[in-house]
C-alpha positions, 0 to 999 in steps of 0.5 A, a space after each residue: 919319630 914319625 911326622 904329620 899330623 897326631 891322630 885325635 884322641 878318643 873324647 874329640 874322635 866321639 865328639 865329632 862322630 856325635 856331631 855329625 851324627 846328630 846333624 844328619 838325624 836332625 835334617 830327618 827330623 825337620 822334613 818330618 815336622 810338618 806330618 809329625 802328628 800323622 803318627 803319634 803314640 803315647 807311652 807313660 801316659 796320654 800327655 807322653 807322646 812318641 812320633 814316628 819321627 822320633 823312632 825313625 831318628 833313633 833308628 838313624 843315629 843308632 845306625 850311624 854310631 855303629 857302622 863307625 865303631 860296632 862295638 860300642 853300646 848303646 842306650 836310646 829313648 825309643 828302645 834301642 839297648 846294646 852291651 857293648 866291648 869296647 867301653 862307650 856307650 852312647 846315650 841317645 835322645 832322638 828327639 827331647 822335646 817331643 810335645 814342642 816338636 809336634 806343635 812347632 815351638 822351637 826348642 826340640 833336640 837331637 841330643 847324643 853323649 859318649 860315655 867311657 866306662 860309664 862317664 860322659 866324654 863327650 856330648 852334643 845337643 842340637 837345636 833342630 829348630 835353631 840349628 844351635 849346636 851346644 858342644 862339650 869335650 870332658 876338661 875342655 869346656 862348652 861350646 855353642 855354634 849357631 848357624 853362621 857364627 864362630 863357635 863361642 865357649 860357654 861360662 853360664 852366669 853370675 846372679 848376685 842373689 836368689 831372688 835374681 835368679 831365672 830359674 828354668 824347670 820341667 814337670 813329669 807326665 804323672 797327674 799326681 805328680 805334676 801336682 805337687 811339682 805345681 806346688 812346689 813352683 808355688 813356693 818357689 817362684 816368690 823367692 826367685 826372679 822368675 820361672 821359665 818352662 821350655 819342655 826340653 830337658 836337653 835345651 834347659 841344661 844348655 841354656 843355664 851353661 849359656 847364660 839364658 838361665 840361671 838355674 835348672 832343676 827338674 825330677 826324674 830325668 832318664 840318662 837319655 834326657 841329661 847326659 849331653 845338657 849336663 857335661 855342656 852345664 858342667 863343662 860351663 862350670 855350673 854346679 851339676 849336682 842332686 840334693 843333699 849330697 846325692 848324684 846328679 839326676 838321682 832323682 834330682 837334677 840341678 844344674 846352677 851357676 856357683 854364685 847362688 848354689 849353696 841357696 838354691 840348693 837349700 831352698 830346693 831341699 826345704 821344698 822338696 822335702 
């Protein structure tokens, strides 16, 4: 038997790739904050914005993930698609929080999760305002890192009620659709401690892993607005589930500390139905 160090595994190999990765596109994405509105397009509708910035970013992280291992696949945002052979495929959001970004507000992400024969691994989320990087290894729990501190592992929290509950949410880009979301929030905001809104798929679920939260839930999120936030909510121990039984995001996403999931569950059904 030979000595030395063991070569890492596959999850922590994609993980670190993730990270350094995610840090190199997230130096783009703040040198182009302060002409991020020079260039702005809209996709689904006029409130659905992409920038240059974003494009570039994806195009950035896109390059470096295949340079390390060319024959993993991909999935971005802003277009990027490849099959893969080698059974990774990444799933990549360039910058989740685009409308935040474009204004300043500090909760915009370089989001990046490795899946393995179609099951997140690995994920990392960065806070290119913060500099708050939020970490996940399958079976090995979350991490945050914020800049100049020691990495802390993430255990989200325990309300002791529903009605003391934060509950975090986002809303579509479709009018209509944004409308009966509104209604919803109307019936549900007297039933909870309150209701937060950050515009950052991403962030929210690595908030409710952190604690910040309580709960997150929010409608038809793409695989690129979720796989990283929710193997961190996850790895928080969080329940990270759809509604009556369904998977995850489908359409569904929540993502709620354990002591109150089984009532903000029913009551998001009953909302939603």
């Amino acid at each position: 038997m030979t000595s030395g160090a063991a070569a890492p595994d596959l999850p922590t190999e994609l993980l670190e790739l993730a990270r350094a990765t995610a840090e190199e596109a997230a130096l783009l994405v703040g040198a182009g904050r302060g002409t991020a509105a020079d260039q702005v397009d809209t996709k689904s509708s006029p409130v659905d914005v992409v920038t240059a910035v974003d494009t570039a970013s994806e195009a950035l992280i896109v390059r470096r993930l295949l340079e390390a291992r060319p024959d993993d696949g991909v999935l971005g945002e802003e277009g990027a698609a490849r099959e893969g052979t080698s059974g990774v495929r990444w799933v990549v959001d360039p910058i989740d929080g685009t409308v935040n970004f474009l204004y300043g507000l500090p909760a915009y992400a370089v989001s990046i999760a490795a899946e393995v024969d179609g099951r997140a691994v690995a994920g990392v989320v960065l806070n290119v305002a913060t500099g708050e990087l939020f970490t996940a290894v399958r079976g090995r729990g979350a991490w945050l890192t914020a800049p100049g501190a020691a990495a802390m592992q993430l255990h989200g929290s325990a309300p002791v009620s529903l009605e003391q509950t934060l509950v975090a949410t986002g809303f579509g880009y479709r009018v209509e659709q944004r409308r009966a979301q509104g209604g919803v929030v109307a019936r549900l905001l007297p039933e909870v401690r309150d209701i937060r809104r950050a515009g950052c798929a991403s962030l929210d679920l690595c908030s409710a892993a952190a604690g910040r939260v309580d709960a997150y839930y929010e409608l038809d999120l793409k695989p690129w607005d979720h796989a990283a936030g929710a193997l961190v909510a996850e790895e928080a121990g969080l329940v990270v589930t759809g509604l009556g039984g369904r998977p995850f995001a489908e359409p569904m996403a929540v993502a709620v500390a354990p002591t109150v999931a089984d009532e903000l569950l029913e009551l998001l059904a009953e909302l939603h139905a």
